[in-house]
Wavefront OBJ file of the C-alpha trace (Angstrom):
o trace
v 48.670 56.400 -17.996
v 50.806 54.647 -15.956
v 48.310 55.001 -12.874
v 45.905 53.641 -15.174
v 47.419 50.378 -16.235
v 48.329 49.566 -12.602
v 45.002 50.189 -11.355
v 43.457 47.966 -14.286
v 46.245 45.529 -13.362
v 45.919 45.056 -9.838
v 41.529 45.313 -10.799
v 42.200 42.295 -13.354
v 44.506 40.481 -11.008
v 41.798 40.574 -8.444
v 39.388 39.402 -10.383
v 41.186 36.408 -11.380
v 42.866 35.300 -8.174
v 39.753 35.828 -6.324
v 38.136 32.383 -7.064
v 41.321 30.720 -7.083
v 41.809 31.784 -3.665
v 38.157 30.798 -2.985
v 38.608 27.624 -4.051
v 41.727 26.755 -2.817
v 40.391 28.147 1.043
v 37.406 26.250 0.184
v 39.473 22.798 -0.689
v 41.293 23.324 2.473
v 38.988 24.184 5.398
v 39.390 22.367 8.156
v 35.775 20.630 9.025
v 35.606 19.291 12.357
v 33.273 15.905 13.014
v 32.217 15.269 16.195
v 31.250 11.056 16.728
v 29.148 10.199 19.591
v 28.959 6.461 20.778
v 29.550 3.912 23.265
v 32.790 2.054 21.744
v 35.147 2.105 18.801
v 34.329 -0.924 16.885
v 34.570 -2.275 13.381
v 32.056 -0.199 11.674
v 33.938 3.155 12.256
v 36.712 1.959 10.408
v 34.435 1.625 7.406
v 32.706 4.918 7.653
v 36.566 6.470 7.652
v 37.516 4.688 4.527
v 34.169 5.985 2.848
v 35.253 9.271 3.953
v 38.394 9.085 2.429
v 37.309 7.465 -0.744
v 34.913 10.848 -0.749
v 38.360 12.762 -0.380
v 38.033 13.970 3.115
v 41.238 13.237 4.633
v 41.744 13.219 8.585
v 44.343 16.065 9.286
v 44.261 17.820 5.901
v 40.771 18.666 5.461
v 38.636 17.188 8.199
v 39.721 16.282 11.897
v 37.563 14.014 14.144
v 36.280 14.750 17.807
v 36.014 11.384 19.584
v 33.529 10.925 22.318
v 32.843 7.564 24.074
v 30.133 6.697 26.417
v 32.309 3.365 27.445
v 28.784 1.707 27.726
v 27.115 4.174 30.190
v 24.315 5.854 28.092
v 23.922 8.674 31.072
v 27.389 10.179 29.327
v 25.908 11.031 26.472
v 24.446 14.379 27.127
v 27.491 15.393 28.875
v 29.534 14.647 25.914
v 27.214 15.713 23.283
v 27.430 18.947 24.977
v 31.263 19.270 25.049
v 30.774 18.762 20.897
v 28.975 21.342 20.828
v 30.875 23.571 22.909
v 33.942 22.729 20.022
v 31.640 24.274 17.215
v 32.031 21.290 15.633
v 30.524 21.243 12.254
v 28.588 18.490 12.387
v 27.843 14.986 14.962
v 27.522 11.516 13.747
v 25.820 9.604 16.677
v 25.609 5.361 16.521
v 22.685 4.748 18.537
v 19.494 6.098 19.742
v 20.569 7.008 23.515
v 23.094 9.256 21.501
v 21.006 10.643 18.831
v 18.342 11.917 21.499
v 21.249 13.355 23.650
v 22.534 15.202 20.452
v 19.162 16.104 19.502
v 18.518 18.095 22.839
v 22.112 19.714 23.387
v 21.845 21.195 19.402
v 19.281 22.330 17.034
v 21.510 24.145 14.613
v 24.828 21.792 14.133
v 23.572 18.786 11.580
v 23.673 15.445 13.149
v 23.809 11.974 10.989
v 22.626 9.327 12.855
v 24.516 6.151 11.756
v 21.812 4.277 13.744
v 18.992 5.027 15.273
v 15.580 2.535 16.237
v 12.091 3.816 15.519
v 13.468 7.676 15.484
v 9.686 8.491 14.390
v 8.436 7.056 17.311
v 10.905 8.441 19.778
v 10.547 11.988 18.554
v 13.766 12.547 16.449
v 12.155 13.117 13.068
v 8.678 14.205 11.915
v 8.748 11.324 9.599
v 11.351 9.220 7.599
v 10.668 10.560 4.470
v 10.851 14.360 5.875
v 12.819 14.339 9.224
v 12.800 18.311 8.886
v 14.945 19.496 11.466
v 18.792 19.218 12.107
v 18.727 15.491 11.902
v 18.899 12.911 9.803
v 20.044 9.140 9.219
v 19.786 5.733 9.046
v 17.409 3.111 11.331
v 18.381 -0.162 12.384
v 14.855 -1.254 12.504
v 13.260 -2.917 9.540
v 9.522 -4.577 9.822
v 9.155 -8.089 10.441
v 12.528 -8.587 11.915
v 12.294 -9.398 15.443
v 9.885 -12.024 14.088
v 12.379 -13.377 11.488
v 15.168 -13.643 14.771
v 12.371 -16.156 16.247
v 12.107 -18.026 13.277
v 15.316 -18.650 12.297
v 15.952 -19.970 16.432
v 12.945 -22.198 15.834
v 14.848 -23.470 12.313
v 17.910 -24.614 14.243
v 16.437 -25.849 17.346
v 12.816 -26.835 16.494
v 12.228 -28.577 19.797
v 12.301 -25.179 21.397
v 9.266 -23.550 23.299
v 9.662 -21.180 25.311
v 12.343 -18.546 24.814
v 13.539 -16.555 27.684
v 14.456 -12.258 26.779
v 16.702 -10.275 27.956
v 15.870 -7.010 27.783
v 15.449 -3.706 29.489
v 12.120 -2.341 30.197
v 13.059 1.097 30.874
v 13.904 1.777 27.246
v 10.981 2.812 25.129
v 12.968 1.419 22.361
v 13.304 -2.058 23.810
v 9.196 -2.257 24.779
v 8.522 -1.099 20.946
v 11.199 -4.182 20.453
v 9.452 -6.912 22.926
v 6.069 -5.814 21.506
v 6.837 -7.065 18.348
v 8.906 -10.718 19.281
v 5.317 -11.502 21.686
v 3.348 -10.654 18.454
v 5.626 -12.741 16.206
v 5.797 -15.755 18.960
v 2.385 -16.937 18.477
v 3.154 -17.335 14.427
v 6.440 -19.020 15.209
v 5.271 -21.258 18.106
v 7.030 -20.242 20.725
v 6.191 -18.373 24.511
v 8.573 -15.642 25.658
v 9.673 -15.445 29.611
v 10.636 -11.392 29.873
v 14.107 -11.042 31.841
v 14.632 -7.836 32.865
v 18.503 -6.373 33.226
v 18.649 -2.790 33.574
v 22.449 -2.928 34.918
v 25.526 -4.961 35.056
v 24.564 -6.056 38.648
v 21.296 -7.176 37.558
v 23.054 -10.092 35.762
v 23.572 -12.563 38.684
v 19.569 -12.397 39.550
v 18.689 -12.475 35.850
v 20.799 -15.419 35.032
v 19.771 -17.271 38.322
v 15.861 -16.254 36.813
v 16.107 -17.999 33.780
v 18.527 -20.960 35.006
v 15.255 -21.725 36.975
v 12.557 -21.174 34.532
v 11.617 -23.289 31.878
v 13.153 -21.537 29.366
v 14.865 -23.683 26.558
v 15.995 -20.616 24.615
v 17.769 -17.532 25.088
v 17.508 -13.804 23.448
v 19.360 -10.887 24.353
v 18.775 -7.443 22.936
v 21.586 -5.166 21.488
v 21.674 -2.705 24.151
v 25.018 -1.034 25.605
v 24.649 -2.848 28.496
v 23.967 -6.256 26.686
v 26.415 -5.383 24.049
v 29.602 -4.244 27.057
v 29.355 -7.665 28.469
v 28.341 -10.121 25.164
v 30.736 -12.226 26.545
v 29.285 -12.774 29.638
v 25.899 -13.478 28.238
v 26.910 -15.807 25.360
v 28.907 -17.594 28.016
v 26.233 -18.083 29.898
v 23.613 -19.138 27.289
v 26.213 -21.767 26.070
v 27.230 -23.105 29.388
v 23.635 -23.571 30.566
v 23.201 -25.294 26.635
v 20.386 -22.961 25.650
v 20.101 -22.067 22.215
v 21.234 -18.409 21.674
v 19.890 -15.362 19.333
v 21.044 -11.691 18.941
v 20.536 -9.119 16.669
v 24.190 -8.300 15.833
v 27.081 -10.266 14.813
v 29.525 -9.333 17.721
v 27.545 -11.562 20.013
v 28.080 -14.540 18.072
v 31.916 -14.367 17.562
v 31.509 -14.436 21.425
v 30.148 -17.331 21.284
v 26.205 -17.160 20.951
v 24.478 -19.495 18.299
v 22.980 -17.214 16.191
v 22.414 -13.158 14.948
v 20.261 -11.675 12.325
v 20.389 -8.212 11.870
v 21.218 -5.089 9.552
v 25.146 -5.190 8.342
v 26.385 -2.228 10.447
v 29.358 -1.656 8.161
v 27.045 -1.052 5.479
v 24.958 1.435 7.524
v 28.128 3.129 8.394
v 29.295 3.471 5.134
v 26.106 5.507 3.923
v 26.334 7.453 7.058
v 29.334 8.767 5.632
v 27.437 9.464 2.018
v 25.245 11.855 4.088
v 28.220 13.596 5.968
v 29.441 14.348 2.617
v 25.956 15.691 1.138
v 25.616 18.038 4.176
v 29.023 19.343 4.449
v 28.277 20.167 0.720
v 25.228 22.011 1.673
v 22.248 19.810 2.027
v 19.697 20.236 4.811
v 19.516 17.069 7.544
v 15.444 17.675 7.258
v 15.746 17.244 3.560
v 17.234 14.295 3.702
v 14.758 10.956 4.116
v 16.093 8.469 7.282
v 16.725 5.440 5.400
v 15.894 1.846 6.692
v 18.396 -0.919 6.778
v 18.871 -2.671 3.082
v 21.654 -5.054 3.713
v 21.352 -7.956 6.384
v 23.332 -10.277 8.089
v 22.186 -14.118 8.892
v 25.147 -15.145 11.516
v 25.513 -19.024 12.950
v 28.006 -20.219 15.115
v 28.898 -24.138 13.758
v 30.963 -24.662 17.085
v 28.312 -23.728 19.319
v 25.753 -25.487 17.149
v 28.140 -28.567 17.826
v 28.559 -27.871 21.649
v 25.009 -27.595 22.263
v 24.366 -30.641 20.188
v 22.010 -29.113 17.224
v 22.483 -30.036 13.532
v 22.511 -27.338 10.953
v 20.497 -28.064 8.234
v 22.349 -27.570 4.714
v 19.708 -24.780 3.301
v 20.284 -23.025 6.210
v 23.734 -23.212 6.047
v 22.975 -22.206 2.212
v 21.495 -19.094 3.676
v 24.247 -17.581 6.386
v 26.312 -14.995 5.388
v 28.723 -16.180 7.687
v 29.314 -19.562 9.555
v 32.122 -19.638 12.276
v 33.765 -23.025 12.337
l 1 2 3 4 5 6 7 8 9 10 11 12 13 14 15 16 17 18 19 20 21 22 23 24 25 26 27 28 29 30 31 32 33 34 35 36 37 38 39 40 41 42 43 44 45 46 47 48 49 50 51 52 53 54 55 56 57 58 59 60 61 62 63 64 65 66 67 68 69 70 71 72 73 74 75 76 77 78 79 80 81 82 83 84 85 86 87 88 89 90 91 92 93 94 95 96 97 98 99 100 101 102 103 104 105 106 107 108 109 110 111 112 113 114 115 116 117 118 119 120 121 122 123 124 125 126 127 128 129 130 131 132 133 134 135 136 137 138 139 140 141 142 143 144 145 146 147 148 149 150 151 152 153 154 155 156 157 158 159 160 161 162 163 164 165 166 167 168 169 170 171 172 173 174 175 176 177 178 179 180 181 182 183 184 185 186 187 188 189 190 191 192 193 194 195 196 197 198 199 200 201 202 203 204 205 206 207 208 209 210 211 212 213 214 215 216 217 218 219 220 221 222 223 224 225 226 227 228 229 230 231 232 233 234 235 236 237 238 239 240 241 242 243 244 245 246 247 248 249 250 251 252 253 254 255 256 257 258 259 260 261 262 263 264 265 266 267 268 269 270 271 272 273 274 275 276 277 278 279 280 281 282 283 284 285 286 287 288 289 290 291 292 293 294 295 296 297 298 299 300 301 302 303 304 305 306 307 308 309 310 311 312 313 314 315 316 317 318 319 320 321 322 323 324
């Protein structure tokens, strides 16, 4: 009898610590996050605090795997590979060059891809709505918006005609880019003078270019190599007194005139939604790459003031932000 009772004992007791155990091994499993970019900035402070409003807490239950490119997007496969190497559990990747680098050194770990341009046209989904696949995300690109970047130049400096681009034309994602601004300058009344920097040391001979030219305006494109040396650029735009646009907001707290663009932070933050769906068992494929839903109209009055524009009150109305 006595056999008995123990053996239904320690049977019972089993079958009631069991899932307590479970759960508690469950509630404290280390998950390891591997982030692939260029820089820390801004917007990976909001995707952490999304992650810890979601109860994922750095050291207790999740630990993160840093890896910079520092600007240099020829990293990126070497350091996607070292994430995968750590097992990590999953990759959260903040720009194309990354995502594509991620793409080819995994096909089993899930990636997120905080942002990505055209991923449909660059081969990292099948289609928005059904990625299938390892990856998923959210795009930076939204239709009609290198055209509304034109327009809202033209609004602040109407005299403008001729707007000289910065741009790389080694990056598929930058010709699907200047495709759409010479579609858009026709409509807005404007001709576009293609500067080509592939490099920091192309910057001299690019500068000199447009210094020459009859260019009244001046666009750069969010690139790393554009986005490393903003300063430089918005420096330049302002000291020659050429009217400035970007398509993030970094550029003009360097001193550029205007940006128009998704709000990164908010992009981040549902990044971290989706690292929390898939580390509670969703499928990357089954989840649809969202575009951009929240924007961000950017002037710099200073600038404005320096290069001797007036800001008209309904734009003004419409910023989201005005630097004094």
């Amino acid at each position: 009898m006595t056999d008995r009772r123990a053996f239904l004992g320690s049977v019972a007791g089993g079958l009631l610590a069991s899932p307590l155990v479970t759960f508690a091994q469950q509630q404290t499993k280390l998950r390891r996050i591997g982030i692939l970019d260029s820089i820390y900035g801004t917007p990976w402070d909001a995707f952490r605090r999304v992650l810890r409003e979601l109860s994922y807490v750095e050291g207790r239950n999740i630990t993160m795997e840093w890896r910079w490119a520092e600007g240099k997007a020829d990293r990126f496969p070497e350091l996607a590979a070292e994430l995968v190497e750590l097992k990590v559990d999953l990759i959260v990747t903040a720009s194309t060059q990354a995502a594509l680098a991620a793409k080819q050194a995994t096909s089993s770990i899930p990636i997120v891809m905080a942002v990505c341009s055209y991923p449909e046209k660059m081969g990292l989904a099948e289609s928005l709505a059904h990625p299938g696949g390892n990856i998923t995300g959210f795009s930076n690109i939204a239709p009609e918006l290198n055209g509304k970047r034109l327009e809202l130049l033209k609004a602040i400096a109407p005299k403008v005609s001729c707007v000289a681009v910065l741009w790389n034309r080694a990056s598929r994602i930058e010709q699907y880019g200047f495709e759409e601004l010479l579609a858009h300058a026709a409509v807005v009344g404007v001709d576009i003078q293609s500067i080509e920097v592939r490099t920091p040391d192309d910057y001299p001979a690019a500068f000199a270019t447009v210094t020459a030219s009859r260019a009244e305006a001046f666009h750069a494109f969010g690139n790393p190599v554009n986005f490393m040396h903003r300063q430089l650029i918005a420096d330049f735009a302002l000291r020659n007194l050429l009217p400035s646009s970007y398509d993030a907001k970094v550029f003009v707290e360097s001193g550029g005139l205007l940006s128009y663009g998704p709000s990164f932070i908010d992009l981040f933050q549902r990044a971290a939604s989706y690292v929390d769906k898939i580390l509670k068992g969703a499928k990357p494929g089954d989840l649809p790459i969202q575009r951009p839903t929240k924007f961000e109209f950017v002037i710099n009055a200073k600038t404005a003031k320096a290069l001797g524009l007036t800001i008209s009150k309904s734009l003004l109305v419409l910023a989201d932000n005005v630097i004094q």
